[in-house]
C-alpha positions in Angstrom: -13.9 -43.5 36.6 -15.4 -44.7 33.2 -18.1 -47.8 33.9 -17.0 -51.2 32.1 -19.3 -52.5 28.9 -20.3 -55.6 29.3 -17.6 -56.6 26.2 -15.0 -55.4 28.1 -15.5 -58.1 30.3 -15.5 -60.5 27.6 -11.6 -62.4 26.9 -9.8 -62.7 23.3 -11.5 -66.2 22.9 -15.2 -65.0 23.8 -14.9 -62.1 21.3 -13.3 -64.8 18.4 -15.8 -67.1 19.5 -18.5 -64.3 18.8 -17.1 -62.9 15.7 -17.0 -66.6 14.2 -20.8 -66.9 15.5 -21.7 -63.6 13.9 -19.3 -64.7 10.3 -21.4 -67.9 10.3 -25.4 -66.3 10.8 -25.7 -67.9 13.8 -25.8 -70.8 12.8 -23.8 -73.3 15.3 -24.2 -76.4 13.2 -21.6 -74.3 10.9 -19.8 -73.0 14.0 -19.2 -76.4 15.4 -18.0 -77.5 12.4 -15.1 -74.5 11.6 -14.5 -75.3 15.2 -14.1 -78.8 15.1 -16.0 -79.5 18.3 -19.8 -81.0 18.4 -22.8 -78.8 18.3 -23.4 -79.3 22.3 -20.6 -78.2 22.6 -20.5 -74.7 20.4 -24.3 -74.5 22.2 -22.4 -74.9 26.0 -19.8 -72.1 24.8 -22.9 -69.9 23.6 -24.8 -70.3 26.8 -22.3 -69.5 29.0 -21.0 -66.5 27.1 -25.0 -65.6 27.4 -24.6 -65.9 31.1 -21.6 -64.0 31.2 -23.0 -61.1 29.8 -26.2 -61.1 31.6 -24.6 -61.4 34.6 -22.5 -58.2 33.8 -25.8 -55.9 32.5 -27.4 -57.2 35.9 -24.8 -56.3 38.2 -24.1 -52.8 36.8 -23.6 -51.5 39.8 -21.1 -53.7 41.4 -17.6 -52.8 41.6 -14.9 -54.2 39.3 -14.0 -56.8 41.3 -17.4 -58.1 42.0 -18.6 -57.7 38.2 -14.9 -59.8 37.5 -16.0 -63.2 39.9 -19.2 -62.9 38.6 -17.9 -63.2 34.6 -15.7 -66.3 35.7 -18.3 -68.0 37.2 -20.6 -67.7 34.7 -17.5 -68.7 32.2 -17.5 -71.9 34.5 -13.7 -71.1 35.0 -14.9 -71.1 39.0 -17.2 -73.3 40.9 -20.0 -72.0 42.9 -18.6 -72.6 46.3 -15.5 -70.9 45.4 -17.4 -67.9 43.7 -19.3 -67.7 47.3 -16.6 -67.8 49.5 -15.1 -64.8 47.3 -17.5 -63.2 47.0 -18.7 -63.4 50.7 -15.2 -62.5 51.7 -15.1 -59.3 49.4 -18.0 -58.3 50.8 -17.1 -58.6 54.6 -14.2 -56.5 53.4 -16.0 -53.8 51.5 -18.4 -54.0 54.9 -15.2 -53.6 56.8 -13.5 -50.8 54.7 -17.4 -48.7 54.6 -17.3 -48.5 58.6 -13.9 -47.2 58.6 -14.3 -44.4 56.7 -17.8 -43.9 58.1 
């Protein structure tokens, strides 16, 4: 099975977000404004699409699933107690699954 790049992780509106922010130099003063939206704003969107994506480089080796509740957290489409509890549950599971087939 083919590993996942870190832009595959990334949805529609990340990548549209990040071709505008390429289309304007970088410059989020001129990205908030084609956006319509303040420039704390454009520079929340930046960091968390940042976050994302260093949270999928640093977890290269975690499965799929893992790698996908990590991206949403860092999107801040979960909160952190849910991303634990999922994450702790998975884990049990893979645990679980591992001494099966052991």
């Amino acid at each position: 099975m083919q590993q996942r790049r870190w832009i595959d992780y990334l949805s529609d509106d990340d990548l549209g977000f990040l071709k505008r922010f390429l289309l304007a130099s970088g410059t989020l003063k001129d990205l908030a404004a084609q956006y319509g939206i303040s420039y704390p704003t454009v520079r929340l969107r930046l960091d968390r699409l940042i976050e994302k994506v260093k949270v999928v480089e640093a977890q290269s080796d975690a499965g799929h699933f893992e790698t996908a509740l990590r991206s949403l957290y860092a999107d801040g489409r979960m909160d952190g107690d849910a991303f634990r509890t999922l994450l702790d549950a998975y884990r049990v599971e893979e645990d679980a699954h591992a001494a099966r087939s052991a």
